[in-house]
C-alpha positions as a Python dict, from the first residue, in 0.01 Angstrom:
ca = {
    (1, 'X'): (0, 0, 0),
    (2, 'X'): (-313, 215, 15),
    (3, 'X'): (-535, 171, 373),
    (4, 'X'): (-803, 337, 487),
    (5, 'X'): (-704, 599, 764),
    (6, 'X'): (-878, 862, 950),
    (7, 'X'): (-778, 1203, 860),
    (8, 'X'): (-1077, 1452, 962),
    (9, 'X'): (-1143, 1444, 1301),
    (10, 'X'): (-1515, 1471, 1491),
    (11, 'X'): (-1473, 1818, 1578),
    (12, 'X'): (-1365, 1958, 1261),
    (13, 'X'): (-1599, 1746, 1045),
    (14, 'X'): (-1887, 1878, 1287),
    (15, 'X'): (-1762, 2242, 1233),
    (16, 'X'): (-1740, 2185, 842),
    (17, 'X'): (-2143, 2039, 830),
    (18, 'X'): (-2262, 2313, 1094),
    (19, 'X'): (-2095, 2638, 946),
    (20, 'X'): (-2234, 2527, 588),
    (21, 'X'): (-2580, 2449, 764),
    (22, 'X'): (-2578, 2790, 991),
    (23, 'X'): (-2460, 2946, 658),
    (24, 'X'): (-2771, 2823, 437),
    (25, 'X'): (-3035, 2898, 748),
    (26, 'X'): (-2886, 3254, 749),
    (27, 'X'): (-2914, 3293, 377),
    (28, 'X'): (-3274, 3131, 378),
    (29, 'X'): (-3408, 3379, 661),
    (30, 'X'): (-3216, 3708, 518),
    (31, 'X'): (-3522, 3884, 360),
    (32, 'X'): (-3811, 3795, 604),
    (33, 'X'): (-3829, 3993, 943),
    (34, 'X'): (-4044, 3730, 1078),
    (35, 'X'): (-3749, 3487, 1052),
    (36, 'X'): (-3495, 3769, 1192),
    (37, 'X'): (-3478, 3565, 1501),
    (38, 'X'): (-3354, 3268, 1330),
    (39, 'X'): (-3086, 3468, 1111),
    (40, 'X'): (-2967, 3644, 1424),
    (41, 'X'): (-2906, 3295, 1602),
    (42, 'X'): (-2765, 3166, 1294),
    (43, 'X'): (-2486, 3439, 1256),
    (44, 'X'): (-2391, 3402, 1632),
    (45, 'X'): (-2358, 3081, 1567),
    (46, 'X'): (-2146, 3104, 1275),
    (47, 'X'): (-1911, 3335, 1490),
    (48, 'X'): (-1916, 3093, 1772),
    (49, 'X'): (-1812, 2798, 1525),
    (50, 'X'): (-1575, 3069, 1400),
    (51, 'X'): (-1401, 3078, 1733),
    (52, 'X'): (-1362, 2723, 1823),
    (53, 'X'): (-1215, 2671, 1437),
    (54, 'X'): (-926, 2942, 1538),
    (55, 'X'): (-857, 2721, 1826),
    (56, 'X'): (-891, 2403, 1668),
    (57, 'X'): (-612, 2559, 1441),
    (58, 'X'): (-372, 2542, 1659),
    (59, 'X'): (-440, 2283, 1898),
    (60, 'X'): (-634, 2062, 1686),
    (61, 'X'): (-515, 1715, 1528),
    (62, 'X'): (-295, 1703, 1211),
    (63, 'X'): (-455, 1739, 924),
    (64, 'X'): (-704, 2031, 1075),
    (65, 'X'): (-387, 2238, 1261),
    (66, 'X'): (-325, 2613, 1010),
    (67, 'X'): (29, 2535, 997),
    (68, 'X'): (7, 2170, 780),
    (69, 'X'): (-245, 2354, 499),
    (70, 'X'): (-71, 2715, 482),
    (71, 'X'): (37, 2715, 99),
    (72, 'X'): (19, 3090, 6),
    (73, 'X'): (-151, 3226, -316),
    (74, 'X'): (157, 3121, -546),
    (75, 'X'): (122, 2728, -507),
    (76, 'X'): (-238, 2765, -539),
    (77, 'X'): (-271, 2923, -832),
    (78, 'X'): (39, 2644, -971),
    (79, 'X'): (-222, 2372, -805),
    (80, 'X'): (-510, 2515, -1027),
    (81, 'X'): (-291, 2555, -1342),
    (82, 'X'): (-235, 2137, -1274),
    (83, 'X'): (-544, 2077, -1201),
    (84, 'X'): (-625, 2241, -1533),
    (85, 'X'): (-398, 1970, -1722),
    (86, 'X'): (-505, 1682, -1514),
    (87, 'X'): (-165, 1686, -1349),
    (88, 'X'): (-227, 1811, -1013),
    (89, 'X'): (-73, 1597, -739),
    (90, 'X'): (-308, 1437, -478),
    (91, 'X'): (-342, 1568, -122),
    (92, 'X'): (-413, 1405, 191),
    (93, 'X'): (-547, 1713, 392),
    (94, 'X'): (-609, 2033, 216),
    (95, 'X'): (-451, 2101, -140),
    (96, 'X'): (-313, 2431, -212),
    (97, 'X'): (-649, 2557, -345),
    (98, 'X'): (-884, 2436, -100),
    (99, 'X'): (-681, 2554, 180),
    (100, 'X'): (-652, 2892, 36),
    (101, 'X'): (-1090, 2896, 8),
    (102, 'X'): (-1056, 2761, 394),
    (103, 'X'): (-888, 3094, 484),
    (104, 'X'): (-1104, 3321, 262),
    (105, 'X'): (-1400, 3156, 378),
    (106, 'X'): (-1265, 3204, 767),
    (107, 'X'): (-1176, 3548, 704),
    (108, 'X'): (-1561, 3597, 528),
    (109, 'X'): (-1759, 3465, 854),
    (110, 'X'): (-1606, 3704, 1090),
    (111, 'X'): (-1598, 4019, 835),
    (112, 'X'): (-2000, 3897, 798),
    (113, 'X'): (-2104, 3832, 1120),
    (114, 'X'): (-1910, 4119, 1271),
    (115, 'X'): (-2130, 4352, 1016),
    (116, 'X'): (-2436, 4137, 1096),
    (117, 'X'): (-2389, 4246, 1468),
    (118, 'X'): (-2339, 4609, 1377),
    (119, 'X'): (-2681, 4594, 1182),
    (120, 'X'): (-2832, 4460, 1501),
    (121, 'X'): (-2734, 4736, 1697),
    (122, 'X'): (-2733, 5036, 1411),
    (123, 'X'): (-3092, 4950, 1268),
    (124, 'X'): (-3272, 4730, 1534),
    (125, 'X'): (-3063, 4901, 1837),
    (126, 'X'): (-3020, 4552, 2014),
    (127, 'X'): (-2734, 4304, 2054),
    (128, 'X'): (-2363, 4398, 2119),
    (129, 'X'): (-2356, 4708, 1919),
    (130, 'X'): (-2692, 4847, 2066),
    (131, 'X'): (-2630, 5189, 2028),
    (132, 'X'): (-2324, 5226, 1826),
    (133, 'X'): (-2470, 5342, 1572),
    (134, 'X'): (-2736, 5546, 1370),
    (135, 'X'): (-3045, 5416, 1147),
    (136, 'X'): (-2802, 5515, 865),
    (137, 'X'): (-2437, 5393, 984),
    (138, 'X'): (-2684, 5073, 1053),
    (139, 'X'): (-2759, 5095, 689),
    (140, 'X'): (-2421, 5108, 531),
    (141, 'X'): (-2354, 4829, 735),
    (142, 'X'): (-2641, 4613, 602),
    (143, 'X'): (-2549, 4700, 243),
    (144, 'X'): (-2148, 4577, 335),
    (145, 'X'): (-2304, 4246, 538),
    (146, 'X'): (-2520, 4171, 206),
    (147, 'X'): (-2178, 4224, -34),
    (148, 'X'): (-1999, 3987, 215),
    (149, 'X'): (-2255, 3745, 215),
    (150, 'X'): (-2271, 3693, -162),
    (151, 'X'): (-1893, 3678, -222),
    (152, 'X'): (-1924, 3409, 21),
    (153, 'X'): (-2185, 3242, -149),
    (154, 'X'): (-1968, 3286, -471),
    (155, 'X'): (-1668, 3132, -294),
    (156, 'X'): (-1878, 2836, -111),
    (157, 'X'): (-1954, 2776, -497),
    (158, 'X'): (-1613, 2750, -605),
    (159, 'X'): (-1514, 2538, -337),
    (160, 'X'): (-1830, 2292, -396),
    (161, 'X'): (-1688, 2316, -790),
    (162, 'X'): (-1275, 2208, -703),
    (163, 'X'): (-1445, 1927, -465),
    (164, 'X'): (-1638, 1791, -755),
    (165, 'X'): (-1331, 1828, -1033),
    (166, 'X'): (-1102, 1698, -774),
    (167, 'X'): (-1307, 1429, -665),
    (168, 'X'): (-1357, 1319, -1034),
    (169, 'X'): (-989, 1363, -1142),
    (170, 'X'): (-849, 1182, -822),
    (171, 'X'): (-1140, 925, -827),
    (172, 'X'): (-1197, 959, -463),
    (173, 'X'): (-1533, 1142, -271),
    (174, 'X'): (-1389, 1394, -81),
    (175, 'X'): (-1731, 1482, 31),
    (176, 'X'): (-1770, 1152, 171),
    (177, 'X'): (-1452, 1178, 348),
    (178, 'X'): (-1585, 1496, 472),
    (179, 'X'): (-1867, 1320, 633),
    (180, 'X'): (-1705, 963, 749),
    (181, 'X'): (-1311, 1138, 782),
    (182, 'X'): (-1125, 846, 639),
    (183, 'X'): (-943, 839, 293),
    (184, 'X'): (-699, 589, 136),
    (185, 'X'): (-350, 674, 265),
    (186, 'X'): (12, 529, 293),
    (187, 'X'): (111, 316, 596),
    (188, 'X'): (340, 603, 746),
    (189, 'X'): (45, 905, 683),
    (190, 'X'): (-21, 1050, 1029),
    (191, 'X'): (-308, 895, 1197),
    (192, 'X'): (-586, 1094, 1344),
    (193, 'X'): (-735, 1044, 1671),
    (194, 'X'): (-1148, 1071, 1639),
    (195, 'X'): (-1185, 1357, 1916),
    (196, 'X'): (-1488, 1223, 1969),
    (197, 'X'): (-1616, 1337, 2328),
    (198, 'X'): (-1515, 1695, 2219),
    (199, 'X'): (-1735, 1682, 1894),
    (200, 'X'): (-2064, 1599, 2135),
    (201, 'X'): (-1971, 1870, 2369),
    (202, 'X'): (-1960, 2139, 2104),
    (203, 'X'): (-2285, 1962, 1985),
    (204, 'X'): (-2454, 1993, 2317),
    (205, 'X'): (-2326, 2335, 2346),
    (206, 'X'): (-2494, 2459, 1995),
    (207, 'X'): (-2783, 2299, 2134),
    (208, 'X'): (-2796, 2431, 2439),
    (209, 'X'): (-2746, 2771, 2289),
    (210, 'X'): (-3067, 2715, 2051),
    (211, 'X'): (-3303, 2591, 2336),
    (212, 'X'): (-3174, 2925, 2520),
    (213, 'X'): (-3209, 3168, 2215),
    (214, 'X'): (-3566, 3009, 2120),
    (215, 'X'): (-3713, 2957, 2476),
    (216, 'X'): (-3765, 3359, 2475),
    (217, 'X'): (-3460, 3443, 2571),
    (218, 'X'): (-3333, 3562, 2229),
    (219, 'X'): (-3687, 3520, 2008),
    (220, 'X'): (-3730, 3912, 2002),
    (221, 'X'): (-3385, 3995, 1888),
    (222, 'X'): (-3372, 4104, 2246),
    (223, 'X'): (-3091, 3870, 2404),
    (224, 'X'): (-2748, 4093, 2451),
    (225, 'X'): (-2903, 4422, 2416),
    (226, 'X'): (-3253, 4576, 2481),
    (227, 'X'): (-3437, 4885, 2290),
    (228, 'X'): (-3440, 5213, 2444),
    (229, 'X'): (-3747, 5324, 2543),
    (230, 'X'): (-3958, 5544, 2400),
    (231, 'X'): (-4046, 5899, 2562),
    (232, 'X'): (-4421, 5862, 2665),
    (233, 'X'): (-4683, 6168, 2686),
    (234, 'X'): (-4998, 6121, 2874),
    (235, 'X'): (-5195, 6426, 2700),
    (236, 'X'): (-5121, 6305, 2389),
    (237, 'X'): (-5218, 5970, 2505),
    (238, 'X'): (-5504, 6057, 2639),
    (239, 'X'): (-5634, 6253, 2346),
    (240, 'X'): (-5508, 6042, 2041),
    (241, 'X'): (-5598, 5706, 2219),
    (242, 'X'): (-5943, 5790, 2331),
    (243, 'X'): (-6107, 5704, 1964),
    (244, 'X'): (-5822, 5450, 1814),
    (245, 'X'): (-5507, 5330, 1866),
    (246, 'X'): (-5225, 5582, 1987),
    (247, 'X'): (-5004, 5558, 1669),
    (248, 'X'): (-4651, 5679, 1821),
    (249, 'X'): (-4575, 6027, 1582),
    (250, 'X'): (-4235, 5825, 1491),
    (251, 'X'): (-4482, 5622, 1167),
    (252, 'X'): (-4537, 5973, 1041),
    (253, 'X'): (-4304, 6312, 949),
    (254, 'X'): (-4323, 6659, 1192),
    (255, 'X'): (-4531, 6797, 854),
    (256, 'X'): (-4746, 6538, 903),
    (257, 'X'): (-4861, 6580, 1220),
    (258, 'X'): (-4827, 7030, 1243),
    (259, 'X'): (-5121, 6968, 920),
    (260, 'X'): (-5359, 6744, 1128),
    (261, 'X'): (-5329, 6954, 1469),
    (262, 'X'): (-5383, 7274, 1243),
    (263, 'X'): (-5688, 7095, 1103),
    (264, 'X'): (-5791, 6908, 1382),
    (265, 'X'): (-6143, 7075, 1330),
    (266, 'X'): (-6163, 6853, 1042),
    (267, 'X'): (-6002, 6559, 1170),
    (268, 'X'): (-6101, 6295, 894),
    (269, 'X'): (-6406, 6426, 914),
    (270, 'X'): (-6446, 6495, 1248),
    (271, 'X'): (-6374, 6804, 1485),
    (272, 'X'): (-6188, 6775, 1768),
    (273, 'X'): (-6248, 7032, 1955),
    (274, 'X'): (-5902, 7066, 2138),
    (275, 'X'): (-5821, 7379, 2345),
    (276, 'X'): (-5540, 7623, 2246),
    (277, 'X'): (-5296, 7472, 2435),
    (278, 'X'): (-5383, 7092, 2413),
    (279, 'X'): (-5322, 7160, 2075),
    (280, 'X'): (-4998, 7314, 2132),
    (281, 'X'): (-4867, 7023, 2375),
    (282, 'X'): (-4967, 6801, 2155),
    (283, 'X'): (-4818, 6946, 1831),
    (284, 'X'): (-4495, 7018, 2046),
    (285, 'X'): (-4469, 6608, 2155),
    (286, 'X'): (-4528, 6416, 1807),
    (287, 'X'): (-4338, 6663, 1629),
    (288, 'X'): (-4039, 6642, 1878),
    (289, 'X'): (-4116, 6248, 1809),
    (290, 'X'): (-4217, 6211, 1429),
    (291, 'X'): (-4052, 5998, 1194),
    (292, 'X'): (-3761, 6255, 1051),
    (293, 'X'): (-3600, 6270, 1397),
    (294, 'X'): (-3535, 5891, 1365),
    (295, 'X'): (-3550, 5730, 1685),
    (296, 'X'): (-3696, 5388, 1544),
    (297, 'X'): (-3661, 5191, 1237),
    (298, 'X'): (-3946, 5205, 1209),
    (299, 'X'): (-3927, 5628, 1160),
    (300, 'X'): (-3596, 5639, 976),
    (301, 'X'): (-3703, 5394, 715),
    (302, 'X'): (-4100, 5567, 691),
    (303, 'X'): (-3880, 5931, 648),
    (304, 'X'): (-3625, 5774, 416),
    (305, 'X'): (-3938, 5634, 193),
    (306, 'X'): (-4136, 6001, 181),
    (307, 'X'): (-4066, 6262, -68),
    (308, 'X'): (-3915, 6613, 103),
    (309, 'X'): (-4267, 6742, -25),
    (310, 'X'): (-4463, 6513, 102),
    (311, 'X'): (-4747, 6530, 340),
    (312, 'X'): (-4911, 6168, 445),
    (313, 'X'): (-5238, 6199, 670),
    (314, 'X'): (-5258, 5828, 687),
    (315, 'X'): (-4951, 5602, 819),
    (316, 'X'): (-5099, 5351, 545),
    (317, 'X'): (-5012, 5594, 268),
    (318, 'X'): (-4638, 5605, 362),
    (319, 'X'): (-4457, 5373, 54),
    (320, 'X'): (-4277, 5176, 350),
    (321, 'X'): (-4569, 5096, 512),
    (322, 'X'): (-4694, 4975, 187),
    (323, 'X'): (-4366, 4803, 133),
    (324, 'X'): (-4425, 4628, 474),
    (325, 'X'): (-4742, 4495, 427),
    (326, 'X'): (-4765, 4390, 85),
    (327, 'X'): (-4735, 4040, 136),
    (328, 'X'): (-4977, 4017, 385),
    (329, 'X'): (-5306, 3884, 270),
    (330, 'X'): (-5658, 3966, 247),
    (331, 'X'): (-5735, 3652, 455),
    (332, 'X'): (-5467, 3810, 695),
    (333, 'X'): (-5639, 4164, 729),
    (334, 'X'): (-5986, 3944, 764),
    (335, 'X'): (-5892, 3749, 1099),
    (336, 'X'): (-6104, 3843, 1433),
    (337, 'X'): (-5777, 3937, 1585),
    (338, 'X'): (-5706, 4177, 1332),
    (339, 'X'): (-6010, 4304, 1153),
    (340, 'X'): (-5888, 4618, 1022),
    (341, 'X'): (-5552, 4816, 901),
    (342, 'X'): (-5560, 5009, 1224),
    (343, 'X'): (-5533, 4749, 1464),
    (344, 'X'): (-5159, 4738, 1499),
    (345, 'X'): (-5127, 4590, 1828),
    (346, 'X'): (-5301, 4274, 1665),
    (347, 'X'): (-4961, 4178, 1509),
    (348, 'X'): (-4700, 4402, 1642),
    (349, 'X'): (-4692, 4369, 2052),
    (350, 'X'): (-4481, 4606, 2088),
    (351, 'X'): (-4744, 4901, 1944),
    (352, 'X'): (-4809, 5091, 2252),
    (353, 'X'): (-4469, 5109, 2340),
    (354, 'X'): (-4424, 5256, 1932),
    (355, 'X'): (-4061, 5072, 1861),
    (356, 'X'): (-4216, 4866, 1594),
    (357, 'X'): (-3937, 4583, 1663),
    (358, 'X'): (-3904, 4385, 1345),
    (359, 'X'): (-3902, 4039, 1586),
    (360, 'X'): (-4194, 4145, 1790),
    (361, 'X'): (-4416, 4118, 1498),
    (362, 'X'): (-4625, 3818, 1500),
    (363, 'X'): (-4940, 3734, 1252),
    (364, 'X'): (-5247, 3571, 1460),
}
């Protein structure tokens, strides 16, 4: 006789829900720097629920323990092959197939986040990693996190597909039991306790962590890791910054800058007037600093963007600038807090310091 029993417990029904959830958010925020933040948080967390599920492996109740869902490739592949002629047998816990998608997907989060944190610290030079890496190890990494993330995707989708077929052919919602952790079982099927005041901890703790991460702690990427800081020049302040903003020489290349100090009499129109060796310090500082010795993102993406040949006088004629700014609108450019193209600090707070920090860049 058939009886409803509980087989998912709290904890690993709350880890199932929050890893999808964290999973989706981090998808959802992958293209848009201003939601780098939230895709930051959202892989830590992943790793974090990562963690606990290892643990919850071992220690955890019945159904959710490694050792009562380890099938191996062979009797998942026979499990699809039945499944194919409607003659798969039904499962309790994890069939063959599901439980083999449970390890891939495991084995997908860490390989994922652990390339998301190399990212952090190889192109944004925060986090764990800070320094571990260059712009362009940080970019090989990116490229490998973005690979991992869509064969996940892919998989997620094939394990959404065998829950449907399954559910159908067995005429059971295994979503639902997913969600309330009972399904119809025999008398002697092991019983699982609810684990209940250890589900609301590790909900108060992924709570907690948010209210930390969001309070400023962790907004500006910064939490775990801060950005070197830049090497500062007071003559070149001084000169540059006395009409406009100092632009820091890393958002333009050393040919860039040698051309306008050699031509400073005709500075856009206007002449300088610099003294021999003003000129020379000058020159010496932004091309020691300029965008093709790569000490920011900011610089190793405006140098990777610029033809060899190429000779930009304005940083808003660099194709990653352009690429930066496209979707920003005319309304945008138009605010009182921004007015004009050359008004970085009215977005990006960390302008006079020149890092450029993808999360310190805020539209009024």
């Amino acid at each position: 006789m058939m009886q409803r029993t509980l087989i998912w417990d709290w904890p690993t029904r709350l880890f199932h829900w929050s890893l999808a959830a964290s999973f989706a958010l981090a998808w959802l925020t992958a293209e848009s720097d201003v939601w780098l933040p939230v895709h930051v948080f959202s892989g830590y967390l992943m790793l974090g629920l990562l963690g606990f599920r290892l643990i919850w492996g071992v220690l955890g109740s019945h159904y959710s323990r490694f050792a009562n869902f380890w099938f191996g490739p062979l009797k998942a592949l026979t499990y699809l092959q039945q499944l194919a002629s409607h003659q798969a047998t039904r499962h309790v816990g994890h069939n063959p197939a599901g439980s083999l998608a449970i390890y891939g997907l495991l084995f997908l989060t860490l390989v994922v986040c652990a390339l998301g944190i190399l990212i952090l610290g190889g192109e944004e030079q925060r986090g764990l990693a800070a320094g571990w890496l260059t712009f362009s190890q940080g970019k090989l990494a990116k490229q490998l996190h973005e690979a991992g993330a869509t064969l996940m995707l892919l998989l997620v989708g094939l394990h959404v597909t065998g829950v449907v077929v399954e559910s159908v052919l067995h005429r059971e919602n295994l979503a639902r039991a997913m969600v309330d952790g009972h399904k119809l079982a025999t008398p002697e099927t092991p019983r699982t306790r609810p684990h209940g005041i250890l589900a609301i901890l590790i909900l108060l703790g992924m709570l907690g962590s948010a209210g930390w991460w969001f309070s400023g702690n962790g907004a500006v990427i910064g939490s775990l890791g801060t950005v070197a800081t830049l090497p500062q020049n007071a003559l070149w302040h001084e000169e540059c910054g006395s009409c406009h903003t100092a632009f820091y020489p890393s958002l333009l290349p050393a040919r860039s800058w040698q051309h306008m100090m050699a031509t400073q009499n005709e500075h856009f129109g206007t002449d300088l007037a610099l003294g021999v060796d003003t000129v020379r310090l000058v020159t010496d500082f932004m091309t020691t600093h300029a965008a093709d010795r790569h000490l920011t993102e900011a610089g190793f993406k405006t140098d990777r963007s610029l033809p060899a040949d190429a000779v930009p006088l304005r940083i808003t004629d660099t194709p990653y600038w352009r690429k930066k700014h496209r979707d920003i609108t005319t309304a945008d450019w138009a605010k009182p807090a921004v007015k004009s193209k050359n008004n970085c600090a009215a977005c990006h707070h960390d302008a006079d310091a020149g890092t450029y920090d993808d999360g310190a860049m805020r539209i009024p």
